[in-house]
C-alpha positions in Angstrom: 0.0 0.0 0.0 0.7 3.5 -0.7 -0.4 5.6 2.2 2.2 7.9 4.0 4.0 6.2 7.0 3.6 8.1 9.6 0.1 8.5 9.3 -0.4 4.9 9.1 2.0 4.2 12.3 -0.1 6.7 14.4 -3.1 4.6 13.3 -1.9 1.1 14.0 -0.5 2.2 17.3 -3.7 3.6 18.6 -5.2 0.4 16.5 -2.7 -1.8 18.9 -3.5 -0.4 21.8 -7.5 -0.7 21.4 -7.1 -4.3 20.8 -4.6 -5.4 23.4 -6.0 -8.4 25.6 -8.8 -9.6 23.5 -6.2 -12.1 21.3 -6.0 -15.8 21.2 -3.4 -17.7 19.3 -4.2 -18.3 15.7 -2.2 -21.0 16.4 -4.1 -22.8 18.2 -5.3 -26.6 18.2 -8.1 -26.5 16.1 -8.5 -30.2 15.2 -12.0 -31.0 15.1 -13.6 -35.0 15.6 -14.6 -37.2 13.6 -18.3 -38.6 14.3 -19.4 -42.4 13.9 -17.3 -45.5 14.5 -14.6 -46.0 17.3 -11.9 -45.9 18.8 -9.2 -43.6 16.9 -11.7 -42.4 14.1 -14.5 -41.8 16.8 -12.1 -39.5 18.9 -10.8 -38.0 16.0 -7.3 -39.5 17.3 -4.6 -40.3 14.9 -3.3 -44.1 14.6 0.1 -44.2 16.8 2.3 -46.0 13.9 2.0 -43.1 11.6 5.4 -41.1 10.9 5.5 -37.3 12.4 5.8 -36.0 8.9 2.6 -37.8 8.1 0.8 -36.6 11.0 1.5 -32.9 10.7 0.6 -33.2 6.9 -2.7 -34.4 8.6 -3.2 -31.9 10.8 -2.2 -28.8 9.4 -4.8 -30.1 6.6 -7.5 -30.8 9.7 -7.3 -27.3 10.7 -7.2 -25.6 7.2 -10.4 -27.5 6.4 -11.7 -26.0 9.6 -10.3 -22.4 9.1 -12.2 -22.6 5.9 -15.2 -23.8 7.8 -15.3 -20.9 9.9 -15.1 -18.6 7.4 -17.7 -19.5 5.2 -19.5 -19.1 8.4 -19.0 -15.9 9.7 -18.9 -14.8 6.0 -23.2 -15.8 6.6 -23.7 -14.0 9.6 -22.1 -10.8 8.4 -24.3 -8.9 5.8 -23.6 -8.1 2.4 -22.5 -4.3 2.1 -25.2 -2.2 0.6 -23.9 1.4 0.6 -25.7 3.9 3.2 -28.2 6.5 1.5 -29.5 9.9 2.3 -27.9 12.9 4.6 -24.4 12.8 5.1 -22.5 14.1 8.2 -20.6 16.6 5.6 -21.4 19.6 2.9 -21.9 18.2 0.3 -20.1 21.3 -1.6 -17.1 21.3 -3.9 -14.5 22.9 -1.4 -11.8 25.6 -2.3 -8.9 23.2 -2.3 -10.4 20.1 -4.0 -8.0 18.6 -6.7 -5.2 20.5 -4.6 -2.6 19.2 -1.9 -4.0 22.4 0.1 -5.4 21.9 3.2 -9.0 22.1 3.9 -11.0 25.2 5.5 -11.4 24.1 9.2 -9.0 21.2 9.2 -6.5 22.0 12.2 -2.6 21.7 11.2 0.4 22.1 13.6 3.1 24.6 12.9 6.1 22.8 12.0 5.0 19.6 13.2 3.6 16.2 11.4 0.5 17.4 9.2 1.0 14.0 6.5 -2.2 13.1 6.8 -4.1 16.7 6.4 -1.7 16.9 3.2 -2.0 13.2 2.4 -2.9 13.2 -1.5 -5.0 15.6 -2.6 -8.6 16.8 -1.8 -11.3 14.2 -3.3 -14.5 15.1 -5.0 -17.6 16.4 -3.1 -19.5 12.9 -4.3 -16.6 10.9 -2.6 -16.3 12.5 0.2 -20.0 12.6 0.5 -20.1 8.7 -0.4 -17.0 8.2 1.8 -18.4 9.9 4.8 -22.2 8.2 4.4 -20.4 4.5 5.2 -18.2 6.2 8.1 -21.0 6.9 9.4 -23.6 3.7 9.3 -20.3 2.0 10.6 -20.4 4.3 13.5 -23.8 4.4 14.2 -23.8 0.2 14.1 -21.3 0.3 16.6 -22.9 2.4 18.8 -26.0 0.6 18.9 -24.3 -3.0 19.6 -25.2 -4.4 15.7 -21.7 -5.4 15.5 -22.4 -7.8 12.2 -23.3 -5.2 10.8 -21.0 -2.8 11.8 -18.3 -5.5 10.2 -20.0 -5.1 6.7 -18.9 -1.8 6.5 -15.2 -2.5 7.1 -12.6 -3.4 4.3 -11.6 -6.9 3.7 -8.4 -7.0 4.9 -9.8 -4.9 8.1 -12.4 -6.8 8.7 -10.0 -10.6 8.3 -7.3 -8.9 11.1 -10.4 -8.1 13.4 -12.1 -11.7 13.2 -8.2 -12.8 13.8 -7.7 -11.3 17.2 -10.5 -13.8 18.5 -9.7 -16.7 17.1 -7.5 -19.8 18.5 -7.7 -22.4 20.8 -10.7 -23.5 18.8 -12.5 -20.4 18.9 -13.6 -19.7 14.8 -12.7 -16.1 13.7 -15.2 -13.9 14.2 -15.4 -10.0 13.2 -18.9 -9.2 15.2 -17.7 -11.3 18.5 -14.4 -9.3 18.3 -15.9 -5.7 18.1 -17.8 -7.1 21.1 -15.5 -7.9 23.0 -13.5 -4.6 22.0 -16.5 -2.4 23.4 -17.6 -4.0 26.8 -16.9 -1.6 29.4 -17.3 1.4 27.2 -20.1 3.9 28.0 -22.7 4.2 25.6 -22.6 7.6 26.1 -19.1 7.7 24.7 -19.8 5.4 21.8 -22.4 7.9 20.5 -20.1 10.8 21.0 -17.5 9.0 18.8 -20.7 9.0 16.2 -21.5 12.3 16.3 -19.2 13.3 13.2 -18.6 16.5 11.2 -16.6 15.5 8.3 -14.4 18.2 7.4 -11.7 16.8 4.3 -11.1 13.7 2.6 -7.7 13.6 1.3 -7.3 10.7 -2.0 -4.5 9.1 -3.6 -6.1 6.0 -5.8 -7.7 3.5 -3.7 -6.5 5.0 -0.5 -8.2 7.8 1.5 -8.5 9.7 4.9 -11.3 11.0 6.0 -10.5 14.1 8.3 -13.4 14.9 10.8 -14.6 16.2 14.8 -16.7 14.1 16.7 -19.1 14.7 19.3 -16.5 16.0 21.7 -15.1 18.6 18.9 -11.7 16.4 18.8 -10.0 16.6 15.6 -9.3 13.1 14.5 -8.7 10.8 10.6 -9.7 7.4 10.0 -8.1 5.7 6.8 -10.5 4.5 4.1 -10.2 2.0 0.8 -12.1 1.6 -1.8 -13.4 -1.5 -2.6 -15.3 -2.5 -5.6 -16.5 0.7 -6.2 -16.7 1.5 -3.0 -15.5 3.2 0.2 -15.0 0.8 3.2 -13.7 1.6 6.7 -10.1 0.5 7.3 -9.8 0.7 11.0 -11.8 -0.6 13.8 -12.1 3.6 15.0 -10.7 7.0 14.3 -7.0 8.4 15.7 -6.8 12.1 17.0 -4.6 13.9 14.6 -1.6 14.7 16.2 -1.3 18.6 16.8 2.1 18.9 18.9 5.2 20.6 17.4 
């Protein structure tokens, strides 16, 4: 991928940080049992006289097929994307800099310090941003209302695989909607819709990649990354990082 490194470190750190503790080993000893019969077959138990090589050949193939399993499953309980409609949390106005590496009317910078991702690319479209900012916020609003399947629709592929990762192991499936779950017990309600409450202020473009600059409910200046996939925008992190204003 393309997008600047610094803004994508800040983002993966605060990313990190969010979802340390809620793991599991993707690792883990997945090997399901077999049903009917008995003895090794009805336990799922390997005969002794095969060779070591042979019987991680087995295995590894065991937990593939289940890996696969799982998928296939949790792809059924997520929705399909359907791509939000109606107001947007953002003018839907050409702005002054769009086409331009300029920065955005109202979009905070620091003097001399780190403003990559205010600058990143260069301003997209009113329509994309509009589009952009509509699945930002139905991801949000999911989130904040405990609809965590469907809060996982709205995230990218590759987001969405890392997040159903964290959970699995130890013959736990992967699982997108169990992991945001998990990720949000203990956090107030209150502060969930507060992080929903958006103004989106920029959206800064180069190809398939995307920030979209906005202030929550709390006024705090903040980016999440976005990709487009098939046509469409998709949310690339589980939430929003502050943009970092220090010299």
């Amino acid at each position: 991928m393309r997008l600047a490194a610094k803004p994508l470190l800040a983002l993966a750190v605060a990313a990190a940080l969010a979802l340390a503790g809620c793991g599991g080993d993707d690792d883990g000893d997945s090997t399901p049992t077999t049903g009917g019969g008995g003895g090794a077959e009805a336990t799922g138990r390997l005969p002794e006289n095969l060779s070591p090589r042979v019987r991680e050949a087995i295995e590894r193939a065991r937990q593939r097929a289940q890996r696969r399993q799982w998928e296939r499953e949790e792809a059924a309980e997520v929705p399909p994307f359907r791509e939000p409609s109606g107001a947007a949390p953002t003018s839907s106005g050409s702005l002054p800099n769009e086409g331009t590496r300029r920065v955005a009317p109202g979009v905070p910078t620091a003097r001399g310090g780190d403003n990559s991702i205010q600058t990143y690319g260069v301003e997209a479209p009113a329509a994309e941003r509009v589009r952009a900012a509509r699945v930002f916020q139905a991801y949000l609003n999911a989130r904040a209302e405990g609809e965590y399947a469907l809060a996982c629709s709205y995230l990218s592929g590759p987001t969405k695989r890392e997040l159903a990762g964290f959970g699995a192991g130890e013959g736990n499936p992967p699982d997108c909607a169990q992991t945001m779950r998990a990720l949000t017990q203990g956090v107030p309600k209150a502060a969930l819709r507060a992080a929903a409450d958006i103004r989106v202020l920029s959206m800064r473009a180069e190809g398939s990649q995307a920030f979209l600059l906005y202030r929550d409910g709390e006024n705090l200046p903040s980016a999440v990354p976005m990709n487009e996939e098939g046509g469409s925008w998709k949310v690339s992190a589980i939430a929003g990082s502050a943009l970092f204003l220090g010299v």
